[in-house]
C-alpha positions as CSV (number, residue, x, y, z in Angstrom):
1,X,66.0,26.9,139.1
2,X,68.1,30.0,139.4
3,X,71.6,30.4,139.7
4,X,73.2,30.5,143.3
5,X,74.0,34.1,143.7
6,X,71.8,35.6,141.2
7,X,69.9,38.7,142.1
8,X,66.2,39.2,141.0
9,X,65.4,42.4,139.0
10,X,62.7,44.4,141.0
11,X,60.9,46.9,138.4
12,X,61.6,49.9,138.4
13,X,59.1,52.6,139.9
14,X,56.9,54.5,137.9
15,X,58.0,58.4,138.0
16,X,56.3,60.5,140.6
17,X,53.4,62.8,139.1
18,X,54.3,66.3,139.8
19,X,52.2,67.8,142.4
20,X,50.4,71.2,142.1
21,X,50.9,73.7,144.6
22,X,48.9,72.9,148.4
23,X,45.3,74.5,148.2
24,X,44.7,76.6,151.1
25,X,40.8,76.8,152.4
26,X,39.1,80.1,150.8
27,X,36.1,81.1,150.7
28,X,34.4,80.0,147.7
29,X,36.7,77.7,146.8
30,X,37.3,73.8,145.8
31,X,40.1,72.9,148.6
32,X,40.8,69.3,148.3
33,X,42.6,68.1,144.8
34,X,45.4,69.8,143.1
35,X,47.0,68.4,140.1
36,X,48.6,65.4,140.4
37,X,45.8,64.2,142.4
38,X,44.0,61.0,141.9
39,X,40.4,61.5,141.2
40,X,38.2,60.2,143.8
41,X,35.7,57.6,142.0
42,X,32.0,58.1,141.7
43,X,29.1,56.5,140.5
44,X,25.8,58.5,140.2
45,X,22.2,58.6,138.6
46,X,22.3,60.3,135.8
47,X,19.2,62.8,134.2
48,X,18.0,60.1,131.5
49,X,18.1,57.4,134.8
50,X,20.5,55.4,133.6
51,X,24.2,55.4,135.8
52,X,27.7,56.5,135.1
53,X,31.3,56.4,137.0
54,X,34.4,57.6,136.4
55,X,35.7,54.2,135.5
56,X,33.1,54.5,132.6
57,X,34.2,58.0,131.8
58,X,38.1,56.8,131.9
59,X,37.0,54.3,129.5
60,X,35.5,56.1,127.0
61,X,38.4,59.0,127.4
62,X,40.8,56.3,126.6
63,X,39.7,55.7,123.7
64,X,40.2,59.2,122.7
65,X,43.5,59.4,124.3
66,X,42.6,62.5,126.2
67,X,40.9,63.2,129.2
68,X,37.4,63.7,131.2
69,X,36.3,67.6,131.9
70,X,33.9,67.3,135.0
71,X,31.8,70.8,135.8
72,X,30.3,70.7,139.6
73,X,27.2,73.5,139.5
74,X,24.4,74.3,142.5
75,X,21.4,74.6,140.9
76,X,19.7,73.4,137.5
77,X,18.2,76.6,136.0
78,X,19.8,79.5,138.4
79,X,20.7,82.2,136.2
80,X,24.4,82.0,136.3
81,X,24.7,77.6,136.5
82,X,22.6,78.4,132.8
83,X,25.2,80.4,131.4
84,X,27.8,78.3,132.1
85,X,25.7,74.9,130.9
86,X,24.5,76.5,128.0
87,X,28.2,77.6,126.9
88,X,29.3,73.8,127.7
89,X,27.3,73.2,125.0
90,X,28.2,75.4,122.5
91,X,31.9,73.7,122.8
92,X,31.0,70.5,123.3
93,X,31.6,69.9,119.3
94,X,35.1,71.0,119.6
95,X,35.3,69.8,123.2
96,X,34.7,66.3,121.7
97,X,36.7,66.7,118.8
98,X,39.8,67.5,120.6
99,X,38.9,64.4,122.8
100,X,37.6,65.3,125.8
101,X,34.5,63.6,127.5
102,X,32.2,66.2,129.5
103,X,30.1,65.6,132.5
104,X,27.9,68.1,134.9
105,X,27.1,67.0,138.3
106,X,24.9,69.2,141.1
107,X,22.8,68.2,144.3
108,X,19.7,68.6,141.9
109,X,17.7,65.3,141.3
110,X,17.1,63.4,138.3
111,X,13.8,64.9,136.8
112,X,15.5,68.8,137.3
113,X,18.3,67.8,135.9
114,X,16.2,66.1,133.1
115,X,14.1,69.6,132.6
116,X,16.9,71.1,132.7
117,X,18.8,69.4,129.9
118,X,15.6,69.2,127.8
119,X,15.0,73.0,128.2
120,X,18.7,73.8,126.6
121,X,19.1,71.2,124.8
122,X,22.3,70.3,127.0
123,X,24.2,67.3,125.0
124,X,26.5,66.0,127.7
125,X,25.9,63.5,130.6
126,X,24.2,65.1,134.0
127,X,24.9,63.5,137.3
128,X,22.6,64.0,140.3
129,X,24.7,64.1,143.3
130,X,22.4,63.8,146.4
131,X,23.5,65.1,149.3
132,X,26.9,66.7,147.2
133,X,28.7,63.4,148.5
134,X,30.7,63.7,145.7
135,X,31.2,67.2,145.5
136,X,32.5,67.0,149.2
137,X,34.8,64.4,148.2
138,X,36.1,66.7,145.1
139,X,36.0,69.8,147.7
140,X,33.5,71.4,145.5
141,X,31.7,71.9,148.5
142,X,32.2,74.2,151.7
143,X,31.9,77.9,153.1
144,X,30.4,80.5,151.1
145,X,28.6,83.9,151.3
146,X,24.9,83.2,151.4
147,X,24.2,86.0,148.8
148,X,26.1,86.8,146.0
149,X,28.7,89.1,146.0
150,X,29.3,91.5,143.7
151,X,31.9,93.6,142.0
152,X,30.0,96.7,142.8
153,X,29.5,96.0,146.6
154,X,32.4,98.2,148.9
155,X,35.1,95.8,151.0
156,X,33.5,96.5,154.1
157,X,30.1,94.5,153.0
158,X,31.8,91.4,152.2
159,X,32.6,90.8,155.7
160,X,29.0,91.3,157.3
161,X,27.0,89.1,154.4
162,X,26.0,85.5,156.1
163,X,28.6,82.5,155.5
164,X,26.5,79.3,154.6
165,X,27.9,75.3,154.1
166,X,27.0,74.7,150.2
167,X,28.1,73.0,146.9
168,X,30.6,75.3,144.8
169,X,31.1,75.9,140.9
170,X,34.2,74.3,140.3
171,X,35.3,72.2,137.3
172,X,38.2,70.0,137.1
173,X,40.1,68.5,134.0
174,X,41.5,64.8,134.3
175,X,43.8,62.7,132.3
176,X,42.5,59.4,130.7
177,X,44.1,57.5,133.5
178,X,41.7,59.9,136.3
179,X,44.8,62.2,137.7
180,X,44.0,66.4,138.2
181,X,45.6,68.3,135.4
182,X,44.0,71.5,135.7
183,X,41.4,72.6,138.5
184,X,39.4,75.9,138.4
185,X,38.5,76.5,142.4
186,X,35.9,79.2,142.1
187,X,34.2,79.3,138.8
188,X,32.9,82.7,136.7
189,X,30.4,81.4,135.2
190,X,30.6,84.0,131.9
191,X,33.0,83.1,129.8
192,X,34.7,80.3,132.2
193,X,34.2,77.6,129.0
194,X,36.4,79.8,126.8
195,X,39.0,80.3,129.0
196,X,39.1,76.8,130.1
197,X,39.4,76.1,126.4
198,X,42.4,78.2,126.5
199,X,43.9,76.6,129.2
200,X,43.5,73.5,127.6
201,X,45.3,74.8,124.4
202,X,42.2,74.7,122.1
203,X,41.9,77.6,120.8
């Protein structure tokens, strides 16, 4: 029995996770998780038909004592969603060595996705996300000009081309543990792997 008078010893709390700064809605642009965030939890189909989750993913990061690199993209085989696949692929190797699990997830079904892998020889894990359920809950979906937009086009055309509701390019970096550390909104599909590998401090 405890003493009369003695005081219990409550645990102290962990230390906050320091916050990134508040997204503001733009066009094109992720909008819901900064860093700091918790990871919303999934579980989806995957392209061989087999299933995956982020508690899986966390599991087999763990073990590497790193973290989980998730890439949302719209459409298996569109021009620019290849490029950035394909270069995915090229850095897997060293994405893998430096301990960092890989996943790409789009509104595509399973037998796209599985052509699509097959066709590049993609070596990572694709997720089909029907209905972008996931990507809404990730913010990797919203408003967006209906055609591209390019460098070359004046100011003044931006404003007149069509706004559409559809899944965004955006890829997000999480710790083993499933927090944000590093979110890219809006993603440039050429040469976005490379400089995510330098924001990651891998090259």
């Amino acid at each position: 029995r405890p003493k009369t008078g003695a005081v219990a010893k409550v645990a102290p709390k962990p230390a906050a996770r320091p916050k990134g700064p508040a997204i503001k809605p733009k066009l094109g642009h992720a909008h819901s998780l900064t860093t700091g965030d918790k990871a919303p939890p999934f579980t989806l189909t995957t392209s061989d038909g087999g299933r995956t989750s982020l508690t899986a993913l966390r599991k087999a990061a763990k073990e590497h004592h790193r973290g989980i690199i998730i890439f949302f993209f719209t459409k298996a085989g569109s021009k620019t969603c290849t490029t950035e696949a394909v270069d995915f692929a090229r850095a897997y190797p060293a994405l893998q060595k430096a301990g960092y699990e890989v996943i790409g997830i789009s509104p595509d079904n399973r037998t796209d996705l599985a052509k699509f892998k097959a066709d590049h020889k993609l070596p990572y894990t694709l997720a089909s996300d029907s209905g972008s359920k996931v990507a809404r809950k990730y913010g990797a979906y919203g408003k967006t000009h209906k055609y591209p937009i390019t460098a070359t086009m004046p100011d003044q055309f931006h404003a007149i081309v069509p706004k559409i509701e559809a899944p965004l390019r955006a890829t997000f970096v999480l710790d083993a543990d499933g927090h944000i550390e590093q979110v890219v909104p809006a993603v440039q599909a050429k040469g976005h792997v490379d400089r995510l590998r330098k924001r990651l401090k891998l090259v």
